[in-house]
N, C-alpha and C positions, 0 to 999 in steps of 0.2 A: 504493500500500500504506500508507502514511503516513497518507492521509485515514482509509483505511477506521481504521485504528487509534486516531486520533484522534475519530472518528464513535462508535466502540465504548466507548472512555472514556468520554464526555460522555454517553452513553446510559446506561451503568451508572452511571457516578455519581448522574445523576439518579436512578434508582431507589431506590440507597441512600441519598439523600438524602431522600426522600420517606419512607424506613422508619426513617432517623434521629428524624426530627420526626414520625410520629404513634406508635412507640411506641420507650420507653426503652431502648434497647439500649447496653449496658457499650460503652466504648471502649477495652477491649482487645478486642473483636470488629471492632469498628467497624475498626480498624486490620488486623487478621485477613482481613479481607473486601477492604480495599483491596490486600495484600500479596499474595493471590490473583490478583485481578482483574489487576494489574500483571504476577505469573510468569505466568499465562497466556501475556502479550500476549511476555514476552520468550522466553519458549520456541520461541513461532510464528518472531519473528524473529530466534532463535538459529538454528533447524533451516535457514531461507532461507540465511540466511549462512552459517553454518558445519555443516549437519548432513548434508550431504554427505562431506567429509572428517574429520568427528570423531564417532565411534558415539553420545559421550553425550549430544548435543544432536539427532541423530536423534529426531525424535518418530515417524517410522513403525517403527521397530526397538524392542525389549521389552529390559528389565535395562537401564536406564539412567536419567540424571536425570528425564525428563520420566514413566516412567510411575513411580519412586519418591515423585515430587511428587506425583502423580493419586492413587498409593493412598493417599497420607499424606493427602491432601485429602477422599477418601473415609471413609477411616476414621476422621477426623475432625469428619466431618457426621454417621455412625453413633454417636459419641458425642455429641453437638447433641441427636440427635432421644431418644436413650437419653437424655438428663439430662431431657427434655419430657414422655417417657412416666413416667418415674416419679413428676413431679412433678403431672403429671394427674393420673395413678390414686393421688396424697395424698392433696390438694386436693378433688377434685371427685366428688360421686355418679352415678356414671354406668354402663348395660346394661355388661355384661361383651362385649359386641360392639362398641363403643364402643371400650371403652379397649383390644380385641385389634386392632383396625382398623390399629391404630399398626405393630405388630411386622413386618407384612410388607416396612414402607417399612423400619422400622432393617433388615430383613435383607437389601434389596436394598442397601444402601450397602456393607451386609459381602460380601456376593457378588463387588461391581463392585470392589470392592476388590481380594479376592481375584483375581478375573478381572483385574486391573491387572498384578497380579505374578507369578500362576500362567499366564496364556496359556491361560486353560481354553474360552474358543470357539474360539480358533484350534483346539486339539488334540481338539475335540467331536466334529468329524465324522470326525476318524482312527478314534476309538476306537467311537463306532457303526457304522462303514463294517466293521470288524474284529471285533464283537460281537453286531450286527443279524442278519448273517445276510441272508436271501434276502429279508424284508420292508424292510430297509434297503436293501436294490441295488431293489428293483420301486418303492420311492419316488423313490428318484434317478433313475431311470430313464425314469420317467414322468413329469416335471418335466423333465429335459433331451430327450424328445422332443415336450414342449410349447417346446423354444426355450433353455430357462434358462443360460445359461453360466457365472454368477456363483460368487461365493465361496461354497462346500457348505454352511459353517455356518448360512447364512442358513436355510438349508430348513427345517435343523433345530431354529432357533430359532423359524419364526414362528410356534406354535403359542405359545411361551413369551414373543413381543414381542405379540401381539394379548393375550391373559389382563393383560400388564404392564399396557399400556394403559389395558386396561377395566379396570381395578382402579384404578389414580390418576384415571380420569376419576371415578370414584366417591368416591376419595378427595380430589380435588378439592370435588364437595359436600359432602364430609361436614366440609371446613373452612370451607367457607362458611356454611355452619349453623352452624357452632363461631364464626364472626367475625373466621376468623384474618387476620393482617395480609398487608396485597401479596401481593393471592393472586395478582396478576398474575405474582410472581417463580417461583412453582412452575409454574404454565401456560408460561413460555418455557423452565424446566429443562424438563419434560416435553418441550417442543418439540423441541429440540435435540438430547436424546436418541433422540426420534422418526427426526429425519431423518437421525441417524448410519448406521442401519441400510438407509437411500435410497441414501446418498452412497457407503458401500460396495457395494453394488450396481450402484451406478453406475462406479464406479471399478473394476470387477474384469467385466465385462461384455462380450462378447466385440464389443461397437460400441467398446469404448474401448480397443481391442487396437493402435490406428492415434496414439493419441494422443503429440505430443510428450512429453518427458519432463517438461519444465515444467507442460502440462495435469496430468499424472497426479501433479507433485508438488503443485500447487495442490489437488486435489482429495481428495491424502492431508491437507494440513495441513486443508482444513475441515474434514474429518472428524475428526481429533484434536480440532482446535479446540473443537467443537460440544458433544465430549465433556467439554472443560478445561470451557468457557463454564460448560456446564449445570451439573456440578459444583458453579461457583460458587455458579450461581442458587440450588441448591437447601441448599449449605450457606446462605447470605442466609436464605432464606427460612426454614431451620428456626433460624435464631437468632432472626429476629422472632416464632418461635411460641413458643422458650424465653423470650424476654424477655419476652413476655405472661402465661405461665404462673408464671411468675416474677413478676412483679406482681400477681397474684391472690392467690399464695401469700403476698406479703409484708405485702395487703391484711386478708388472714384472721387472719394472726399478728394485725396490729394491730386488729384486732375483739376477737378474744380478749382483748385486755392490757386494751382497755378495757372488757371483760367483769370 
C-alpha cells in the first residue's frame, strides 16, 4: 500500500509540475492543489486504519469528514470554473454556444456536490421505485431478468452517465481547439469518474456476495478514491484554464494602456 501511494505522489506531482512550468499559475493554488492531493491520500489511509471503529474517517459512510472534504473540494472547483466563465465571456468574442458550453460543466460540480452531502443517488431509486409507478417496476424488472443484481441507482442513472460522457468527450475538443493547458488532466478526471460507476457495480454485484471483507473494503476505498482522485484532477485542470484566461485578460488590459 505504501508503494502504491508513493507511485500516486510522484505521478501527480509530475503533472502538476508540468502545469507549473508551461502556464502561470498563482501559488496559493499551486499549494491548494498539493493540500488536496495529500487529504486524498490520508483519508484513504485514515479509513484502512481507523475507519472501521470511528464513523468520521469512514469514507464508505455519508455526514462525515471525508464527504464534507469532497463537497468543499467540489464546490470549490464550481467556483474555478465560475471565475473562467466569466472571465471568457469578458475577454473574448465568441458564438453564444461557445461561451454556454461552459455552464453545464460548472453545474455538474454543483450537482456532485450536492450529491456529496445530500445522498441524492443513493435515495434516486427509492423515490422513482415509489413515484414510477408500473413503468418503473417493468424496467427493473427487465434488467434483473437479464441477470442484473447490482446497486438500482445504477439503472437509473445510465441514461444520465452515457449523455455525461458524451458531452465532456465533446467538451474535451472543444478545449482542444481552445489550447487549453494538460488536457491530459481533464481526460484522467473524466476517467476516474468513469470507472466509479464500474467499480460500484462491481462491488455490489451478486458474484461479489462471496467476497472477504477486506476485498469488498479494498474495492469501496477505490471507488471513493477515484472519486477524491478525479476531483482533484479536475479542480488542477480548471485552474490551469483560469490561469490562462487570466493571462489573456491581463495581456488585453496591457494592450489597452499602451493604447
Amino acid at each position: 500500500m505504501r508503494d502504491a501511494v508513493w507511485l500516486t505522489v510522484m505521478f501527480i506531482s509530475e503533472l502538476f509540475n508540468k502545469i507549473s512550468t508551461k502556464v502561470s499559475v498563482s501559488p496559493i493554488f499551486i499549494f491548494v492543489i498539493i493540500f488536496f492531493v495529500a487529504a486524498d491520500l490520508v483519508f484513504v489511509v485514515l479509513h484502512f486504519y481507523l475507519g472501521q471503529n470511528i464513523h468520521a474517517f469512514n469514507i464508505d459512510l455519508e455526514r462525515n469528514a471525508p464527504t464534507l472534504y469532497q463537497g468543499f473540494k467540489l464546490v470549490f472547483t464550481g467556483c474555478v470554473v465560475a471565475a473562467y466563465f466569466y472571465l471568457l465571456n469578458t475577454i473574448t468574442r465568441q458564438s453564444l454556444f461557445n461561451r454556454l458550453i461552459i455552464f453545464p460543466y460548472w453545474l455538474g460540480f454543483i450537482y456532485l456536490a450536492m450529491d456529496e452531502t445530500a445522498e441524492i443517488h443513493e435515495n434516486f431509486a427509492g423515490v422513482l421505485n415509489r413515484l414510477g409507478g408500473d413503468a418503473v417496476t417493468n424496467y427493473r424488472e427487465y434488467f434483473a431478468n437479464l441477470g442484473y443484481t447490482s446497486a438500482q441507482w445504477l439503472l437509473f442513472f445510465v441514461p444520465i452517465i452515457i449523455f455525461a460522457l458524451g458531452y465532456l468527450f465533446y467538451l474535451a475538443k472543444h478545449f482542444h481547439k481552445q489550447n487549453a493547458p494538460q488536457l491530459v488532466l481533464f481526460i484522467l478526471a473524466v476517467t476516474c469518474f468513469a470507472l466509479v460507476p464500474l467499480v460500484e457495480w462491481w462491488n455490489t454485484a451478486e458474484f461479489s456476495y462471496h467476497y472477504s471483507f477486506t476485498q469488498r473494503n479494498i474495492l469501496v476505498t477505490l471507488e471513493e478514491y477515484l472519486e477524491m482522485l478525479g476531483a482533484t484532477l479536475f479542480f488542477a485542470f480548471n485552474v490551469g484554464l483560469l490561469s490562462s484566461v487570466t493571462k489573456r485578460a491581463r495581456q488585453r488590459l496591457q494592450n489597452l494602456n499602451l493604447l
